[in-house]
C-alpha positions in Angstrom: 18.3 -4.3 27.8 14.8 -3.8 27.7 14.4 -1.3 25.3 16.8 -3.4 23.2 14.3 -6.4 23.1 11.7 -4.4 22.0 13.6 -2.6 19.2 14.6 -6.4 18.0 11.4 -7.4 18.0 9.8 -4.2 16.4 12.6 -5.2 13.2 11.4 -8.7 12.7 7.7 -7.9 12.9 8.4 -4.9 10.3 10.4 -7.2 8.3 7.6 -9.6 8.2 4.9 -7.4 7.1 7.2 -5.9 4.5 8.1 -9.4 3.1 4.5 -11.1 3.6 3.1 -9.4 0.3 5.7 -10.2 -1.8 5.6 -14.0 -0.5 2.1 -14.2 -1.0 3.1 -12.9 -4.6 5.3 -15.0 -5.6 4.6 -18.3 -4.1 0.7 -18.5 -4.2 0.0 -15.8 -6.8 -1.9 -13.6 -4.5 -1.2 -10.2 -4.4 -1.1 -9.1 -0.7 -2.5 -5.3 -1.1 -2.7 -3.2 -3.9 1.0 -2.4 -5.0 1.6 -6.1 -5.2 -2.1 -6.2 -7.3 -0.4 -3.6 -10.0 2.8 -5.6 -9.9 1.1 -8.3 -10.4 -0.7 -6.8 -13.4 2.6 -5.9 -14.9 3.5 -9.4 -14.5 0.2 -10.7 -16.1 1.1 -8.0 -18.8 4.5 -9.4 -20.2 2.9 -12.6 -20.1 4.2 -14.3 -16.8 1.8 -16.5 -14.4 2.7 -15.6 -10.5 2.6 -18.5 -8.5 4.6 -20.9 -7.6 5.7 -21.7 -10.9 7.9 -18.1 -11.0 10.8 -19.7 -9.0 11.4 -22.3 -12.2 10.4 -21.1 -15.2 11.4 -17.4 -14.4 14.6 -17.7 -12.4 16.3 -14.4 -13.2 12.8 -12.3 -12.3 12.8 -13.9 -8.9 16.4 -13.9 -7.7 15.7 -10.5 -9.5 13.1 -9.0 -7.3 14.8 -10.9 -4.3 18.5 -8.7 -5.0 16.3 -5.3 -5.8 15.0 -5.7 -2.2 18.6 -5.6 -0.9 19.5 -3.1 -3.3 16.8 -1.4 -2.4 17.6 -1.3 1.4 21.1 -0.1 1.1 20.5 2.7 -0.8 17.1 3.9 1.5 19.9 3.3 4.1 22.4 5.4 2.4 20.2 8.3 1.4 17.6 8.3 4.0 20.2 9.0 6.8 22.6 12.0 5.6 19.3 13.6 4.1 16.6 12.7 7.1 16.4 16.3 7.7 15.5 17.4 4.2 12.5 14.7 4.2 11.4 16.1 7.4 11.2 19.8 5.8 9.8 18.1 2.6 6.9 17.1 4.6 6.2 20.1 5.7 5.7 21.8 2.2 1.9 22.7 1.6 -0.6 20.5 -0.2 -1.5 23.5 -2.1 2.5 23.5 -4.0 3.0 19.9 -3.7 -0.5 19.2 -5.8 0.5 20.6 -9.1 4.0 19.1 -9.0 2.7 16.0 -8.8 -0.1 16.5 -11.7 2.9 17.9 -13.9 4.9 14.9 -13.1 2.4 12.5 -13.9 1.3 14.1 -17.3 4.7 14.3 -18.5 5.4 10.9 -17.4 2.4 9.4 -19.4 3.3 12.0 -22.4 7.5 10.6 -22.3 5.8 7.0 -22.6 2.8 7.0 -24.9 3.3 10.3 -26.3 -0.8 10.0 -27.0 -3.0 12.4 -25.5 -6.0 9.9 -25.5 -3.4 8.2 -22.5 -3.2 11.3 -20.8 -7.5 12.0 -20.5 -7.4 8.2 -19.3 -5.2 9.2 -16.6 -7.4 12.3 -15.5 -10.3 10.4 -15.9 -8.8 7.6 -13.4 -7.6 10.3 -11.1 -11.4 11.9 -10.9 -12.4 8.3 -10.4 -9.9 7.7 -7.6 -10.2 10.9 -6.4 -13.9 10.6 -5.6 -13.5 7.3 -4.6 -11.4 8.2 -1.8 -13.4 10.9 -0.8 -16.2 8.1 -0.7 -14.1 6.2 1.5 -13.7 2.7 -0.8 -10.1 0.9 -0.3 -8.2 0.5 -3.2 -6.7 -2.4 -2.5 -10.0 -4.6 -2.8 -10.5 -3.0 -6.2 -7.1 -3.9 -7.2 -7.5 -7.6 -6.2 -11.0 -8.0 -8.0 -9.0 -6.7 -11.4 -6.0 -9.2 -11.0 -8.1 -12.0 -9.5 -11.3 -11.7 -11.2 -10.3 -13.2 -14.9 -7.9 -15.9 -12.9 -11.2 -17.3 -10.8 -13.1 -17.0 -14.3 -10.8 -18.8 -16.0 -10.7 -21.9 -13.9 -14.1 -21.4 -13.3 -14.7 -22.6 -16.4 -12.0 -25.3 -16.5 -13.7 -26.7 -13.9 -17.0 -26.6 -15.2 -15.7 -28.0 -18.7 -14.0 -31.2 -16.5 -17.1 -32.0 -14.3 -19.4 -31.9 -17.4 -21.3 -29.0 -15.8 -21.9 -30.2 -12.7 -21.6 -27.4 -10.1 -21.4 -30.1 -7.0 -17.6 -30.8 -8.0 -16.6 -27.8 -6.1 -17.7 -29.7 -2.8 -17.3 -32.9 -3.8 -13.4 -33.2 -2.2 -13.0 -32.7 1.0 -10.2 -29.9 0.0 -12.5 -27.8 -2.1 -15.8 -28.1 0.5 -12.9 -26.7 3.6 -11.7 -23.6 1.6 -15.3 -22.9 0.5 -16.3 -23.1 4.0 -13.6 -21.3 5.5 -14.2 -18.4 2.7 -18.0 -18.2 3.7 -17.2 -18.4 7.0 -14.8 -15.5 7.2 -17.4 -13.7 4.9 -20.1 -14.0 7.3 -17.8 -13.1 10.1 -17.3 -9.6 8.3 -20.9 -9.3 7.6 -22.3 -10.2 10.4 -21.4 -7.4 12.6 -23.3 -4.7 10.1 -26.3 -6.9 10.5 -26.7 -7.3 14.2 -25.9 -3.3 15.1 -28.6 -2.0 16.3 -30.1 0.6 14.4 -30.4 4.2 15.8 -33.8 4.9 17.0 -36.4 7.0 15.0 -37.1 10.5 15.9 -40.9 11.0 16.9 -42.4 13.7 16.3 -44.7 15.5 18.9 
């Protein structure tokens, strides 16, 4: 009975952490790691605002991605089971065979879209990019959020520099605004603050 519990509670916590970016998403327009950040972009792209403001004024693409998660489910349910065996000897296929597939894939995937070869070099060039990125270990999903975030926290930057006449004091003037600032700079300090305080390895002397 146990070993039933824990199996329950194992579901629900997966079920939460698959869910939570997709809630953040849709309801606060923050994109909760970096495949939310590109569907965000895709969203931004066809011209529609997340937030909370998706649930009204675009119905159909909620209940929309709400049905392709159960969709979704049942047919990684469907597949995943009679062929779990096959996945396990697909993992097991070298790097070295698996690399050029998925370069082939890719090209002719950008080719069957934009049939432009100016695409495809921007696609190399942002796999060197992300290539040595990775290798200099940088997280992708920081990047991502900058891109999608960074014009939205411009733009009402501005709008509320253009309200308050200029005044940069209107961002701690209600008591709202000052407790999110805070709490940001607090939870910035809290991740800096450990790098600062290490102590640093001692110099070698020489004799």
């Amino acid at each position: 009975m146990e070993r039933g519990d824990h199996v329950a509670q194992d579901a629900i916590d997966q079920a939460i952490h698959r869910a939570e970016p997709h809630l953040s998403l849709l309801t606060m327009g923050i994109p909760g790691n970096a495949a939310m950040a590109v569907l965000a972009g895709a969203m931004l792209i066809h011209g529609i605002q997340p937030g909370p403001k998706v649930i009204t004024e675009q119905p159909a693409l909620f209940w929309g991605v709400i049905a392709s998660m159960w969709v979704g489910n049942m047919m990684l349910l469907v597949i995943s089971l009679p062929l779990v065996g096959l996945w396990a000897k697909a993992l097991e296929t070298p790097y070295r065979v698996m690399a050029p597939v998925i370069g082939l894939t890719c090209c002719v995937g950008v080719l069957a879209v934009s049939n432009s070869l100016v695409a495809l070099w921007l696609m190399l060039g942002f796999g060197i990019v992300g290539y040595a990125l990775a290798k200099l270990g940088c997280e992708p999903a920081p990047m991502m959020l900058g891109f999608i975030l960074g014009p939205l926290m411009e733009e009402n930057f501005r709008r509320a520099m253009l309200i308050s006449g200029g005044h940069a004091a209107v961002f701690v003037e209600r008591p709202v605004s000052a407790v999110l600032l805070g709490g940001a700079l607090l939870l910035l300090l809290l991740v800096v603050a450990p790098g600062i305080r290490r102590p640093r390895a001692p110099v070698p002397v020489e004799r």
